[in-house]
C-alpha positions in Angstrom: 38.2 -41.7 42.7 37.7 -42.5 39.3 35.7 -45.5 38.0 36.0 -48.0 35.2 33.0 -49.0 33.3 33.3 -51.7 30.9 31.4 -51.3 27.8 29.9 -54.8 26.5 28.3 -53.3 23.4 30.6 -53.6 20.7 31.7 -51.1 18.5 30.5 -50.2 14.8 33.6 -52.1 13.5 33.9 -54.9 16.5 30.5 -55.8 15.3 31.5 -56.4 11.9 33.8 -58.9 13.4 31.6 -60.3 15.5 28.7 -60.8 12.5 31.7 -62.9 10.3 32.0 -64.9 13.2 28.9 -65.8 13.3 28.5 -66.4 9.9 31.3 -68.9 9.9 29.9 -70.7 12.9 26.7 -71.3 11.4 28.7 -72.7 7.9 31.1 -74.6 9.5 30.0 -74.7 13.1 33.3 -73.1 14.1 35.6 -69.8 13.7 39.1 -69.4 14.3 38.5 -65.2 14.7 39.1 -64.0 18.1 37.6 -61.7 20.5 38.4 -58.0 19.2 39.2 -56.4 22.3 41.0 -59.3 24.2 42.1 -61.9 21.8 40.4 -65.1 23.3 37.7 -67.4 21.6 34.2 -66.2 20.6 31.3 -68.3 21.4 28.4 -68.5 20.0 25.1 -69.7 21.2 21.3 -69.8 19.6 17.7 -70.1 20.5 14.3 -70.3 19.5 14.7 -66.6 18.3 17.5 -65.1 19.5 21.5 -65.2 18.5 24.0 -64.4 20.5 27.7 -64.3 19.6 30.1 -63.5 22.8 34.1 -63.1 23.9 34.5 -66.7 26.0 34.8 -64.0 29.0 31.7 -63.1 28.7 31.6 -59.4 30.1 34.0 -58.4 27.4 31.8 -57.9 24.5 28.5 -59.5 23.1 26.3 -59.1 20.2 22.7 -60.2 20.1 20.2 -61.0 17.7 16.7 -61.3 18.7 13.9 -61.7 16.3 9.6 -61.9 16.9 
């Protein structure tokens, strides 16, 4: 029996995307780039010191930022 594992950490260049995302949703406070892998809306959320920019499903793919 084989078994699937879903990888949530993106790749070298789905990262890329996922960094201009997030650059244009904190200058404009929305994107129109989609998920890399399956094409819908990427979110993006913040905190006190963390960043994280996600696929709308959110164990496709995520990146997060976390800072001290």
């Amino acid at each position: 029996m084989a078994m699937t594992i879903r990888r949530i950490i993106p790749t070298k260049e789905e990262g890329f995307v996922l960094k201009k995302a997030q650059g244009e949703f904190i200058r404009n406070g929305v994107t129109d780039i989609k998920c890399p892998r399956c094409g819908k809306n990427l979110v993006y959320e913040y905190g006190e010191n963390w960043e994280m920019t996600h696929c709308s499903d959110i164990e496709c793919i995520s990146l997060v930022l976390r800072g001290i």
